[in-house]
C-alpha positions as CSV (number, residue, x, y, z in Angstrom):
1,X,-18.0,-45.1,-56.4
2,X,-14.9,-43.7,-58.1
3,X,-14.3,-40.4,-60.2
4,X,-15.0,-41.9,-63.4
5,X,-18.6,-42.8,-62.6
6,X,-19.8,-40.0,-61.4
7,X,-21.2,-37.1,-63.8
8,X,-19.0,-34.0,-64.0
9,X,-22.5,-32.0,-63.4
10,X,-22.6,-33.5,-59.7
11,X,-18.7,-32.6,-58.9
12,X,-19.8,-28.9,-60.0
13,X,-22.5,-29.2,-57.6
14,X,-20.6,-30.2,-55.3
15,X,-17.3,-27.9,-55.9
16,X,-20.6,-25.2,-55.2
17,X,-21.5,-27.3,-51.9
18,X,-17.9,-27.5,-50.7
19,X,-17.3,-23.9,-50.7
20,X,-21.0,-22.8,-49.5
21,X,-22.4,-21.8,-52.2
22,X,-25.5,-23.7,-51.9
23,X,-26.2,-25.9,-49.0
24,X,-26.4,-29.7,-47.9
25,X,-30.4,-30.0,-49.1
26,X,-30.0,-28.4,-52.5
27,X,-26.8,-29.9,-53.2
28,X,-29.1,-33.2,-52.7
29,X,-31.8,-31.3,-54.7
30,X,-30.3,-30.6,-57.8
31,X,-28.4,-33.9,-58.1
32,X,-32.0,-35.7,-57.5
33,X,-33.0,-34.0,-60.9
34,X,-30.0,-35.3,-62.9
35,X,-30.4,-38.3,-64.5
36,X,-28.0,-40.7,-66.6
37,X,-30.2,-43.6,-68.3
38,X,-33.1,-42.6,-66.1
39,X,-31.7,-43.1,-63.0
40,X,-30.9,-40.0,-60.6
41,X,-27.8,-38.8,-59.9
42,X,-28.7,-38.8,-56.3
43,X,-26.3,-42.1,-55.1
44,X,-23.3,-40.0,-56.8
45,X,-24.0,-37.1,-55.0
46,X,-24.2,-39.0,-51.5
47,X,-21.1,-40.6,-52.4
48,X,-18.8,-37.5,-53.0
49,X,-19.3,-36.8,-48.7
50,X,-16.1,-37.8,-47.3
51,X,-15.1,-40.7,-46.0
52,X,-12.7,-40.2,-43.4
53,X,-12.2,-43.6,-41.3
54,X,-11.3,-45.2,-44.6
55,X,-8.9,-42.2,-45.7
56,X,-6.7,-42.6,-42.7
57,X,-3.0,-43.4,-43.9
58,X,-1.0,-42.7,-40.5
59,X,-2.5,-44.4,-37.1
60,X,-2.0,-42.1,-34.7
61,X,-0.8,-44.5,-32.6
62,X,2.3,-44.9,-35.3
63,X,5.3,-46.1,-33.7
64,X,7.6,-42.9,-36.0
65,X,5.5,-40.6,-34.5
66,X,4.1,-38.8,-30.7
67,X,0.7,-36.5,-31.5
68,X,-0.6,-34.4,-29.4
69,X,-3.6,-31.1,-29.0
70,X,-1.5,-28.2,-27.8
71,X,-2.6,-24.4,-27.0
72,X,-1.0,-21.4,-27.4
73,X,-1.7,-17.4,-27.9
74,X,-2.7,-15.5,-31.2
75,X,-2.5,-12.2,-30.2
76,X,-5.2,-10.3,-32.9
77,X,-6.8,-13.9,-33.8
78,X,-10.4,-14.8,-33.4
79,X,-10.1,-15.2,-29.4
80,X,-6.8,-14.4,-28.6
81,X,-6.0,-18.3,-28.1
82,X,-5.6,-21.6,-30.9
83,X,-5.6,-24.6,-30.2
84,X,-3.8,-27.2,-32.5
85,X,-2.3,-30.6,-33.2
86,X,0.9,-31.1,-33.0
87,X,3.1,-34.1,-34.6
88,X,6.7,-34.6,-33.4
89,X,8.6,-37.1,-35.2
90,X,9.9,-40.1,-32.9
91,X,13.7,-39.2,-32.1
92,X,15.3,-35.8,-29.9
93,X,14.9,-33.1,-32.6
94,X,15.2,-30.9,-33.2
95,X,13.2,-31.4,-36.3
96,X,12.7,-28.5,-39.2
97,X,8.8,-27.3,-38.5
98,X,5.3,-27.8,-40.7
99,X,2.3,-25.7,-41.0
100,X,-0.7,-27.9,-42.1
101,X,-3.6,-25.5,-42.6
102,X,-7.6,-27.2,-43.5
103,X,-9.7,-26.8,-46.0
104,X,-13.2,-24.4,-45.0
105,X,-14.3,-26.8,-42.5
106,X,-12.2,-26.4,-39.3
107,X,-9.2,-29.6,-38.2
108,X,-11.1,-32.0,-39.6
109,X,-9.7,-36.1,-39.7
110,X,-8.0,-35.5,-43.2
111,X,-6.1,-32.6,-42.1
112,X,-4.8,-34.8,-39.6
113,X,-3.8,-37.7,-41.0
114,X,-1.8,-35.2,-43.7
115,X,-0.1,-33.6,-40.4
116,X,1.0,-37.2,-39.4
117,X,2.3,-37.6,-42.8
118,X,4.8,-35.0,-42.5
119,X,5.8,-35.9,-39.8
120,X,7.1,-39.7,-40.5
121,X,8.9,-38.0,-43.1
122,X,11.1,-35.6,-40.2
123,X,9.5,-32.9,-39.6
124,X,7.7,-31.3,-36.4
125,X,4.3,-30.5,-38.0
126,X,1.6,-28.3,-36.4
127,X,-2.4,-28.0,-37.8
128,X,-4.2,-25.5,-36.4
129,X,-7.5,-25.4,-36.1
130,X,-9.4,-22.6,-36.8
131,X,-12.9,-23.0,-35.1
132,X,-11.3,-23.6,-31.9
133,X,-12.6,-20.3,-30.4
134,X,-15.5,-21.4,-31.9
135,X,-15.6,-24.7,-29.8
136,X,-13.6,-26.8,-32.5
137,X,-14.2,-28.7,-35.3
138,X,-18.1,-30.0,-34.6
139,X,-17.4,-33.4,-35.7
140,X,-19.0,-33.5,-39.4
141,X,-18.0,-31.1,-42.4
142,X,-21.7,-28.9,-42.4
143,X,-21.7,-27.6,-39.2
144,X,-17.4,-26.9,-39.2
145,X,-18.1,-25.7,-42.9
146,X,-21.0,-22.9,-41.3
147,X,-19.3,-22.1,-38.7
148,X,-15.8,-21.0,-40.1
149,X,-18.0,-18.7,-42.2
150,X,-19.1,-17.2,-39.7
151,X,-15.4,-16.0,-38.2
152,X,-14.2,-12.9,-39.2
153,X,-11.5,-13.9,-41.7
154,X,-8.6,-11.2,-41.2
155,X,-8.5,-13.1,-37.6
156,X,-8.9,-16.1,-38.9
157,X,-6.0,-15.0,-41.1
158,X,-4.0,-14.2,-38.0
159,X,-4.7,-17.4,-36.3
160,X,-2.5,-19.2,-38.9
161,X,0.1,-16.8,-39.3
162,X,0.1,-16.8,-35.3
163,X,0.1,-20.8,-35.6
164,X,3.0,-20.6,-38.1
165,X,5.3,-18.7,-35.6
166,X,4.4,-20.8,-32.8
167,X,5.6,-24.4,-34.6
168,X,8.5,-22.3,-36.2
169,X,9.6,-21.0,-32.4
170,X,9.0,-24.6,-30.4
171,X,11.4,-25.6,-28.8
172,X,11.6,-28.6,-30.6
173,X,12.1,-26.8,-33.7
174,X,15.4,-26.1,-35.7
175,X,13.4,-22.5,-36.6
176,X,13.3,-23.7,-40.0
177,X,9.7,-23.3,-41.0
178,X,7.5,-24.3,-43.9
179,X,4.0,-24.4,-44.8
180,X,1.0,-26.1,-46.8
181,X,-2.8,-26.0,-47.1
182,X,-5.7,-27.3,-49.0
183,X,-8.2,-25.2,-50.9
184,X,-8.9,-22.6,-48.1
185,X,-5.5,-23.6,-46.7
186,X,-4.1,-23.0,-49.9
187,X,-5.2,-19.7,-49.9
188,X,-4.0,-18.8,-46.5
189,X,-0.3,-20.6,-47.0
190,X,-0.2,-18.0,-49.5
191,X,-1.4,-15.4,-47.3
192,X,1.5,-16.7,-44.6
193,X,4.3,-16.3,-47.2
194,X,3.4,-12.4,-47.6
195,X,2.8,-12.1,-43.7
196,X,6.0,-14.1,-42.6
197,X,8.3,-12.7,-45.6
198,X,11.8,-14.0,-44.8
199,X,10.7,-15.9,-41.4
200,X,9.3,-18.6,-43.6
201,X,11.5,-20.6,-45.4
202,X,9.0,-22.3,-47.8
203,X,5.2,-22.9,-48.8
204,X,3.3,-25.3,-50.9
205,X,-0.1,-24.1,-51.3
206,X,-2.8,-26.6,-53.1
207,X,-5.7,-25.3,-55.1
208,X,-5.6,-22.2,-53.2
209,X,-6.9,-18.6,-54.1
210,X,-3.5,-16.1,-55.1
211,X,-2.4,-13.3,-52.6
212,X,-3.1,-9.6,-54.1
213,X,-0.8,-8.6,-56.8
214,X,0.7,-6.0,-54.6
215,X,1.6,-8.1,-51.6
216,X,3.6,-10.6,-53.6
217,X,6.6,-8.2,-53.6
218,X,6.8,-9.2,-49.9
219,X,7.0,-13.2,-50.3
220,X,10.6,-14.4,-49.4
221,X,9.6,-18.2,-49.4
222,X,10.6,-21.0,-51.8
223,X,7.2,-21.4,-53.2
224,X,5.9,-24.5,-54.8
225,X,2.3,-24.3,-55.8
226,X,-0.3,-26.8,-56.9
227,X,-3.0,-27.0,-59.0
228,X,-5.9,-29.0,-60.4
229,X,-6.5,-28.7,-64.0
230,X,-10.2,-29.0,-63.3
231,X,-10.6,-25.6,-61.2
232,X,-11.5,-22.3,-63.5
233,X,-12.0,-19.8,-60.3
234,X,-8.8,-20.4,-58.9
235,X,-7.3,-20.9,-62.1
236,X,-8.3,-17.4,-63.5
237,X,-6.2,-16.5,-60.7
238,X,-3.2,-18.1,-61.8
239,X,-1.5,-16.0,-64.9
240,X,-1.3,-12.6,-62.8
241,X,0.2,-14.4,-59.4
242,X,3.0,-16.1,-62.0
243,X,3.7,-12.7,-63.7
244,X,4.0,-11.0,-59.9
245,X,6.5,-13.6,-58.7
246,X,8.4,-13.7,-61.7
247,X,8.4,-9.7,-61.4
248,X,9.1,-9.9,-57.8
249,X,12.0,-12.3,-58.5
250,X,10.5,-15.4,-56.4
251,X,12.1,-18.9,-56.4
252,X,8.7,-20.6,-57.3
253,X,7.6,-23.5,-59.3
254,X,3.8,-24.2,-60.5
255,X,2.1,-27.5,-61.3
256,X,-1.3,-28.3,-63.0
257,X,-2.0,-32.1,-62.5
258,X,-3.7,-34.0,-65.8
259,X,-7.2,-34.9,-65.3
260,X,-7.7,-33.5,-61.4
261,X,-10.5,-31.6,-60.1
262,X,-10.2,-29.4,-57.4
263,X,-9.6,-31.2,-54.2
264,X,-8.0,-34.3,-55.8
265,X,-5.3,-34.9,-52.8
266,X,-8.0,-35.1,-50.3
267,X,-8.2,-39.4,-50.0
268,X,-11.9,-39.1,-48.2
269,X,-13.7,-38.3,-51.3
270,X,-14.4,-39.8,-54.9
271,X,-12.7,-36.3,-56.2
272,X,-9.3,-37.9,-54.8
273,X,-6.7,-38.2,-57.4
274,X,-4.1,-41.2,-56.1
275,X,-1.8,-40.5,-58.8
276,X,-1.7,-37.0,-58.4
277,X,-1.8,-36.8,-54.7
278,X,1.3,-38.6,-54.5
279,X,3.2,-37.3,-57.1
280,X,2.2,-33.5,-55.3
281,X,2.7,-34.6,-51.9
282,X,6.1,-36.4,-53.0
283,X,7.3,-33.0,-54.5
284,X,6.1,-31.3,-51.4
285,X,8.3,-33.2,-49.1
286,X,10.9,-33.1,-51.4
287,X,10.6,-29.7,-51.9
288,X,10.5,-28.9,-47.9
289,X,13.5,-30.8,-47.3
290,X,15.3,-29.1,-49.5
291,X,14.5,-25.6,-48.5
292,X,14.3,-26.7,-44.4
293,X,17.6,-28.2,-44.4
């Protein structure tokens, strides 16, 4: 089932799924009671839950690439430790470093195909993943979903600005260092830029929530920053973050995407915009190896 068949009422159901605002059953509930010529809204609902074996782009087997789980410390983080995937490009490096950071969920297979990504295009790329003091990502989107609500989120926070260092200082690395993320990834690549200041080099957040006004007098980072045009919370945030970083003298760009819903690079889901995903993700690459070079 694509975008264009399914009822906008059931992708605001499931935008309030997605981000835990009502759970799996109601979700399934309230979609049951929609109907279009009759017939309930139920099928469009169950097919909005990803899809990840047929999202995969990059094998991890790929020939460009050598992928690998790796552990390090994060001093003040959840447990002290991470855990996280690492994606060296094939060649001797060094190569300019990559922080992919997930959605609400944990490292889930999306997150690592988009890792992968980055790095056939030359760059040593690390995602984190933030339940792994939790055990890990469970293995299905509820259960990671619950669980990374249950973290407290300033360590959480400090697991991926931890995680950001760690790529940035491997020795693989040229200690050039930039960094994306997806929804709640977006929000903390944003919150990286003010941690790192001038240790990162540059950040592409998508669909994430802004920093505080007040803290975006510390971003040093290039920013590039993506949006849906179908995404009122975060894009109520959106006027005062462009007035800080204009204030605050930023080299930033913003971009709303025709027609998109929030979500829309994620491939695993009907909210998966192939137009726009590309034409982001191409800017993002673009973008990073411009500002990693």
């Amino acid at each position: 089932m694509t975008e264009k068949n399914i009822d906008p009422r059931v992708f605001d159901l499931y935008d309030d799924y997605c981000h835990g605002r009502i759970d799996r059953r109601e979700f399934f509930g309230k979609a049951a009671v929609i109907t279009i010529g009759g017939v309930s809204a139920l099928a469009m609902a169950q097919s909005l839950l990803p899809n990840y074996a047929a999202a995969q782009t990059i094998s991890f087997t790929d020939k460009r690439i050598k992928a690998r789980y790796v552990e390090y410390p994060s001093p003040g983080g959840t447990s002290g430790t991470m855990r996280g995937y690492l994606v060296q490009p094939s060649g001797e490096g060094p190569f300019p470093s990559v922080l992919v950071i997930h959605e609400n969920r944990g490292l889930n297979p999306y997150i690592e195909d988009v890792a992968r990504r980055a790095a056939t295009d030359g760059f040593l790329t690390l995602a984190p993943d933030g339940l792994y003091p939790a055990g890990g990502y469970p293995g299905n989107d509820d259960d990671g979903r619950a669980m990374q609500k249950k973290l407290k989120q300033s360590e959480l926070k400090q697991d991926m600005v931890n995680s950001a260092r760690f790529v940035k200082q491997h020795k693989l690395s040229t200690n050039k260092l930039g960094t994306t993320g997806f929804c709640w990834g977006g929000a903390a690549t944003n919150h990286v830029a003010v941690q790192l200041g001038s240790e990162l080099n540059a950040a592409a957040p998508y669909y994430g929530r802004a920093p505080k006004t007040a803290d975006v007098e510390k971003i040093r980072a290039a920013m590039l920053i993506h949006y849906a045009e179908n995404d009122p919370k975060v894009n109520a945030m959106r006027p005062d973050y462009e007035t800080a970083l204009k204030a605050n003298k930023v080299d930033f760009a913003m971009h709303t995407y025709p027609g998109t819903r929030h979500g829309f690079h994620n491939n695993s889901t009907p909210r998966y915009n192939e137009a726009a995903a590309k034409q982001s993700w191409d800017r993002t690459i673009e973008f990073f190896k411009k500002h990693l070079a």
